[in-house]
N, C-alpha and C positions, 0 to 999 in steps of 0.2 A: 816809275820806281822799279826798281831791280830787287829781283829776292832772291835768295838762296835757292838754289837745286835741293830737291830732296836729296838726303844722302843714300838711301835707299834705292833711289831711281841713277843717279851717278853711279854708283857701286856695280850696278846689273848692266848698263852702258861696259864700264871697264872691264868686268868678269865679261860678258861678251867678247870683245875685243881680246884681251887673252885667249881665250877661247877660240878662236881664230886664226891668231899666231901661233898656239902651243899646237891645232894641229897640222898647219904647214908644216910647223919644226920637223914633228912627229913625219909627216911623207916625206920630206927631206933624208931625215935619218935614216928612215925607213931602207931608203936605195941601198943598191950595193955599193961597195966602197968607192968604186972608180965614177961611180954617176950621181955622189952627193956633193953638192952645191957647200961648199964648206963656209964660203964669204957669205950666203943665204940663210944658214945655223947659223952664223956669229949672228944677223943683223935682226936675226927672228928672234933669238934669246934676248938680247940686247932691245930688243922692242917690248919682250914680256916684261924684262928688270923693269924698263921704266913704266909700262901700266902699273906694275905693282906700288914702285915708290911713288906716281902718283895716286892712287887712291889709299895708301898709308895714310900721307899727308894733308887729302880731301879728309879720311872721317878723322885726323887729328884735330883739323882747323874746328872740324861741325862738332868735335866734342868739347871742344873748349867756348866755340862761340856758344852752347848749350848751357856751359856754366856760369860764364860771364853772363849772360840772361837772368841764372838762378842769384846769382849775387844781384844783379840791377834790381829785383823784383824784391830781395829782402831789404836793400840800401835805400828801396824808394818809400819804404813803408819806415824806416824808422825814424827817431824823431834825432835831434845833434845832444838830448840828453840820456839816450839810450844807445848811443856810440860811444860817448864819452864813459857812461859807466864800465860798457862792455871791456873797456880797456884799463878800467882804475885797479891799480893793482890792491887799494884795499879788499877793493870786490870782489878779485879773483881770490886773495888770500882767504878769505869768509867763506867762498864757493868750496874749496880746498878743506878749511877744516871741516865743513858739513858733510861732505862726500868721505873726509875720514872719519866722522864719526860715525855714518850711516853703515859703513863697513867695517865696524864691528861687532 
């Protein structure tokens, strides 16, 4: 069975890896003008854009698979007549007038 990467442990892989590239970049730039590698800055930066949009994307996936988790864990506990309230618009409207009357 396969599990998830921590995201913590991905994260510190890619922040490495940046890290890596950003200081190639940097020795790259660094030269004087006639002896920097210009097609080497495009392919260095261009390798940082994409670490970066990939680990956006990694802790987007890992925050959402964390909610969908919090929801499976509350949908698994309740019962199909404490869904069905949750949504009866009697119940909301009764929820409604007691929260206005509590704030007065």
């Amino acid at each position: 069975m396969k599990v998830w990467a921590d995201p913590d442990h991905v994260g510190k892989i890619t922040i490495s890896i940046m890290n890596v590239l950003a200081k190639a970049f940097h020795v790259q730039a660094g030269k004087s003008e006639e002896n920097r590698d210009y097609e080497l800055l495009i392919k260095l930066s261009s390798a940082c854009g994409y670490q970066a949009q990939l680990y956006s994307g990694l802790q987007k996936s890992h925050e959402f698979a964390r909610r969908l988790d919090s929801i499976d864990k509350i949908l698994s506990k309740a019962t199909p007549e404490d869904l069905a309230l949750g949504m009866n618009p009697v119940v909301i409207a009764e929820e409604d007038r007691r929260t206005s009357l509590a704030l007065r």
